[in-house]
N, C-alpha and C positions, 0 to 999 in steps of 0.2 A: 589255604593260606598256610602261612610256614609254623612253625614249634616260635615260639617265646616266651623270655626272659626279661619281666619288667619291660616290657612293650618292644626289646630290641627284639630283632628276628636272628634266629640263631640258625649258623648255616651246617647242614648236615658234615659229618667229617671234619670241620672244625671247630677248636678249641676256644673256648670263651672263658672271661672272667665274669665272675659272680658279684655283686653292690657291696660285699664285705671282700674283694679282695681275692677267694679261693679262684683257683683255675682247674678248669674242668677240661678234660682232654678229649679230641677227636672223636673218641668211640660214646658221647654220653649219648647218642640215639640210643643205644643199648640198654641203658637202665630203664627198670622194670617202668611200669605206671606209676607206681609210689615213689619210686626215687626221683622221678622228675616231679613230682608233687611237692617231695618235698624239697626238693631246690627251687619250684617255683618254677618250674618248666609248664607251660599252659601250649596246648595247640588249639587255634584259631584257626577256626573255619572260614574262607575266602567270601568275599560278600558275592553274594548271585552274579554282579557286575564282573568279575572277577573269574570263575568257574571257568573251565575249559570246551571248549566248545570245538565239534567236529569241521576243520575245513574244508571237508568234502562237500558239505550243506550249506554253512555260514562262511562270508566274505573277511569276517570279521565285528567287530562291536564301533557301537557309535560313542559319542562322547558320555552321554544318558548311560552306557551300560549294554544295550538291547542292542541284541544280535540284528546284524545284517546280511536277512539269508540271498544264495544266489537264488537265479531265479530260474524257475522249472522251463521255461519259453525261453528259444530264441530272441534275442534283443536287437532289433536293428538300431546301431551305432547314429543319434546324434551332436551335433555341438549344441554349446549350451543357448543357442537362438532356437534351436528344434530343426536345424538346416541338418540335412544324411550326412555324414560323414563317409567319401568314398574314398575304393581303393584308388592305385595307378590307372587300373582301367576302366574308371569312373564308373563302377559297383560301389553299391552300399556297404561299408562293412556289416556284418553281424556276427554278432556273439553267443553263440551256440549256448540254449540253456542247459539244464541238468539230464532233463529228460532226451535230448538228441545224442550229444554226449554217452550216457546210457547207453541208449538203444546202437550207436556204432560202436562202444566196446563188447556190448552184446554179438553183433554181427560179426566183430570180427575171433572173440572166442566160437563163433560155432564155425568161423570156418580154421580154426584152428585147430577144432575139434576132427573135421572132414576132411584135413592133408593127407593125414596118413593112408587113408584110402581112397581118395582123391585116383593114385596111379592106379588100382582096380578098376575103377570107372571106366576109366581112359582105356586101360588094355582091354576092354569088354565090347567099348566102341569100336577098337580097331580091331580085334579078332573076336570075333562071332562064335568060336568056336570055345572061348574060355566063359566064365559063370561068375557071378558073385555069392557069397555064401552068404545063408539067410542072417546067420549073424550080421555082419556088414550091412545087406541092408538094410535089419530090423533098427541096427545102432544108428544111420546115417536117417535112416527115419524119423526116428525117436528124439536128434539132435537139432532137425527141423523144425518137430512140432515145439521142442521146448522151447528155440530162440524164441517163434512165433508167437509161445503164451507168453516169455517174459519178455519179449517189445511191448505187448498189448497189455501185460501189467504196469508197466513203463506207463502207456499212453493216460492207460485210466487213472493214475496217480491225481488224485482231481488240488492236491495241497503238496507242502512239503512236507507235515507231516504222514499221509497216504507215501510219501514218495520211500521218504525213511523208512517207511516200515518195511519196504522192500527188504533190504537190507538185514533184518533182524532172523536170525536160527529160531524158527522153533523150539520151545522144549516144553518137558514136562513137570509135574510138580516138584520134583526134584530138580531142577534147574537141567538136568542131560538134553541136549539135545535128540530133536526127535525125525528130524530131517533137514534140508536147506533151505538156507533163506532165498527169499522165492527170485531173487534176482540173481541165485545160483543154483538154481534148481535144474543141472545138467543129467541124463542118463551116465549111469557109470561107463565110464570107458572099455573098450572091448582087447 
């Protein structure tokens, strides 16, 4: 919730007048904790209902306040009678959950990973006579197994919150990160 004064909300960068009158200028973010103490500068913390919330996860909030997560499943689309809603070519629509979503941005980073040497491949099929070095294929390996474990971390996400945690870096007691969060968990590029 924002900085106030006597219950108004005072807006960063602008100048506000005080109940007696003084005018305080743009910069009074600036004053220390006590100075805004003592003009009566309070900051209020946003009610739970309020709080910011990731749209990666949440749709949004309901009237109540409480978040409206998307949903980890595939959704097949109906009207509000429970009749499908189809396409032009009298398909279902559906609405791809979190977890499919995932899994083809997954797929399509490892094959973005595998372009570059993608034409190795290819010139190896077509002449017999050239090689790939074990770099290349240790890394083009390594990029397979890792989509593989994090689709299958994807799948086993059994909640949203299992799903979220994907997402989170590792670290240590010091807050430093300690390696990648497991839905970024690529081999270093070669």
């Amino acid at each position: 919730m924002p900085w106030k004064y006597s219950g108004r909300i005072l807006r960063p960068g602008k100048a506000w007048t005080d109940n007696n009158g003084n005018q305080h200028s743009g910069v009074w973010m600036r004053y220390s904790s006590s100075q805004k103490s003592t003009f009566g500068i309070v900051w209020e913390d946003p009610p739970a209902s309020e709080e910011p919330f990731n749209t990666s996860f949440y749709w949004g909030r309901q009237a109540d306040g409480t978040l409206m997560p998307k949903s980890l499943t595939d959704v097949n689309e109906v009207d509000e009678d429970g009749n499908a809603i189809n396409d032009e070519d009298g398909n279902q629509i559906v609405t791809l959950g979190l977890k499919s979503n995932a899994i083809n941005l997954v797929k399509q980073q490892a094959a973005d990973k595998l372009a570059p040497t993608d034409w190795m491949v290819i010139r190896l099929q077509e002449d017999s006579s050239k090689t790939l070095s074990t770099a290349v294929t240790n890394y083009r390996a390594a990029v397979r197994t890792a989509s593989g474990t994090i689709e299958t971390s994807i799948g086993n996400a059994s909640n949203l919150a299992a799903f979220m945690a994907l997402y989170d870096t590792p670290v240590d007691s010091d807050g430093n990160p300690t390696g990648n969060a497991p839905i970024n968990d690529w081999p270093d590029e070669i």
